[in-house]
C-alpha angles and dihedrals in degrees: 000000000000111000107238089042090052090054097055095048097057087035089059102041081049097052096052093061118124112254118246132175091226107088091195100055082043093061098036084059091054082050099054092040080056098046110037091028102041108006093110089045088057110030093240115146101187146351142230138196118203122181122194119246117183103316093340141090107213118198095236097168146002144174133206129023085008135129118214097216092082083065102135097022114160137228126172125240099234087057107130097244092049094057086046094056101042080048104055095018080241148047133190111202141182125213095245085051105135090216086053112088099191080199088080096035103044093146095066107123101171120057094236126045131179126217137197139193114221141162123036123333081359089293091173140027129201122205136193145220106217129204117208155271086058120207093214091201105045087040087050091047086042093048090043083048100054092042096051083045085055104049100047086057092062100041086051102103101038081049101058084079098054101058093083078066097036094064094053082059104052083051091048087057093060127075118260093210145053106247122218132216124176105257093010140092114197124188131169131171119182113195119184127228090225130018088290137023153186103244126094148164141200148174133231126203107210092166152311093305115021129055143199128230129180118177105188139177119195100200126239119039142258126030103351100043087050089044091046091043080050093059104039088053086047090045093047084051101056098042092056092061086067084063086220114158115268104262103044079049084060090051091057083044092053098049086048087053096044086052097054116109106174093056148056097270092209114100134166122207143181117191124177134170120213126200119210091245092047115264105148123198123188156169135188126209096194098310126154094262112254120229130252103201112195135158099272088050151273125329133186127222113209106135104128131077149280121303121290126260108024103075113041083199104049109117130196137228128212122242132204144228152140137215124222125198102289096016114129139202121203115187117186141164109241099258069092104072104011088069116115150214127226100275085051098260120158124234085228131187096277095051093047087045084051092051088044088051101051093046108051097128103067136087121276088248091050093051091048084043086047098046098050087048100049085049079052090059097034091051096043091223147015097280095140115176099184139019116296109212123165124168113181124195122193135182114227121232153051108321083199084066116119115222 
């Protein structure tokens, strides 16, 4: 299952749980929407729910291949696998695991089984039962899903409060200003499903005559997504004043990301530098491509890496390009093309590449005005479910002219 789809798909199952003051029950229902609604998906067997009392963490509940009998076992909290996972939010082990003492664990019925921290102060930890093959990195950006999801859900309340503040920050995020490059018109508008998103955009001035752009999406809503879109623009930032090449930058981006413990830790990002004459240098962290519109047709560029933040070790390549007089580039989040009409029907990339195609003689504001009015139409309403984020570049001049 693609990653990002895969997130939303538990987020919103999540999401739509109904709130309860007990944080136990809360936690036992995201385990039983894992198990029993995604278990398959994931690999994932059973499921347990372990809440620290004193010095102790004490098995309370579980679901799946499980016997009830091992309800109130006890673990300390200085076992090995238990520092590993408050250490990293999350562990994956095997049974012949040294650090593993199957004394403790005597219910394990798989040979490898995945653990997250998750509530306050790492109140609770979930543990699963893991069928194999595993897939390591699927099985690390799933873990690191179900806990974000958890822990949103437990933040949601204290959270209804914060979004006043959120959404200063997610303005703060977008630049103020319309920024200028010789030979170039660059326009962007970034518009949330809610009062406040996860989507955001920025320029970069490297210098007279080259220019930065990231066009970004954190992924979730509310608080945490602003705050993480927040740090991944501050982070992107600081890592371009040590003038480092992209992708090694996105490395850096990627470890910041990883680190982060408020937020959603799942970004997608797409960074590109632009020279005056048209040189254009990328990279993509698990973005929705842009497209390069030419003359001779439409291109993706795709050429990167995997989201940010899931996976410490993941690395990114460059990619290449260069614009000619009339070429475009549209980058969007994919509330682009993810919106959808009455009968459920999505916008989709071809239709958006149509729309590109048959408007390639207007101004780069005009196209980003033109493509959110032409969703507007598709969709019937505003009835928007994600963030909505185009920036669209265009080189002025002839494209007749000879070089």
């Amino acid at each position: 299952m693609e990653f990002k789809q895969l997130y939303k798909k538990i987020e919103s199952t999540v999401a739509a749980l109904e709130y309860t003051q007990d944080e136990q029950e809360l936690i036992y229902q995201v385990l039983e929407v894992v198990v029993r609604g995604y278990g398959d998906a994931l690999g994932i067997r059973s499921g347990r729910l372990y809440a620290r009392v004193e010095n102790d963490y004490v098995l309370e509940r579980q679901i799946g291949d499980s016997n009830d009998k091992y309800i109130g076992l006890r673990f300390p909290a200085q076992y090995l696998p238990v520092i590993r996972i408050r250490e990293n939010k999350y562990v994956i082990m095997h049974k012949d695991d040294k650090e593993l003492d199957i004394n403790l664990e005597p219910f394990l019925v798989t040979n490898t089984f995945a653990a997250i921290a998750v509530g306050h102060g790492d109140k609770y930890l979930v543990s699963f039962s893991v069928d194999e093959p595993v897939d390591e990195q699927q099985l690390i950006f799933s873990l690191n899903t179900i806990r974000f999801a958890t822990n949103f859900k437990l933040r949601e309340l204290m959270l209804q409060d914060e979004f006043l503040k959120a959404r200063e920050i997610q303005l703060s995020l977008l630049p103020d200003y319309e920024v200028s490059l010789a030979n170039f018109e660059v326009y962007g508008r970034s518009v949330p499903a809610t009062l406040v998103g996860g989507d955001a955009f920025d320029y970069f001035r490297i210098g007279d005559d080259s220019l930065g752009i990231a066009v970004l999406d954190a992924v979730g809503h509310g608080l945490p997504a602003a705050l993480q879109a927040r740090d991944a623009i501050t982070g992107l930032r600081m890592a371009m004043f040590s003038k480092l090449k992209i992708e090694f930058m996105m490395d850096q981006l990627n470890q910041v990301i990883h680190r982060s413990n408020l937020s959603s830790r799942f970004v997608s990002m797409f960074y590109c530098e632009l020279e005056d004459y048209g040189h254009l240098v990328y990279t993509n962290a698990g973005h929705p491509a842009p497209l390069f519109a030419t003359q001779t047709g439409i291109y993706d560029l795709q050429r990167g890496g995997m989201v940010l933040g899931p996976n410490p070790k993941a690395t990114y390549k460059r990619g290449f390009a260069f614009m000619m007089p009339g070429d475009y580039l549209v980058i969007y989040s994919d509330g682009i093309t993810e919106a959808r009409n009455k009968t459920k029907e999505m916008f989709g990339v071809e239709r958006l590449k149509a729309f590109i195609t048959d408007n390639m003689n207007v101004t780069a504001h005009e196209m980003v005005d033109k493509i959110f009015e032409c969703i507007f139409e598709f969709s019937g309403s505003d009835t928007r479910t994600d963030d909505q984020t185009l920036v669209v570049i265009r080189r002025i001049g002839d494209p007749r002219a000879q070089f």
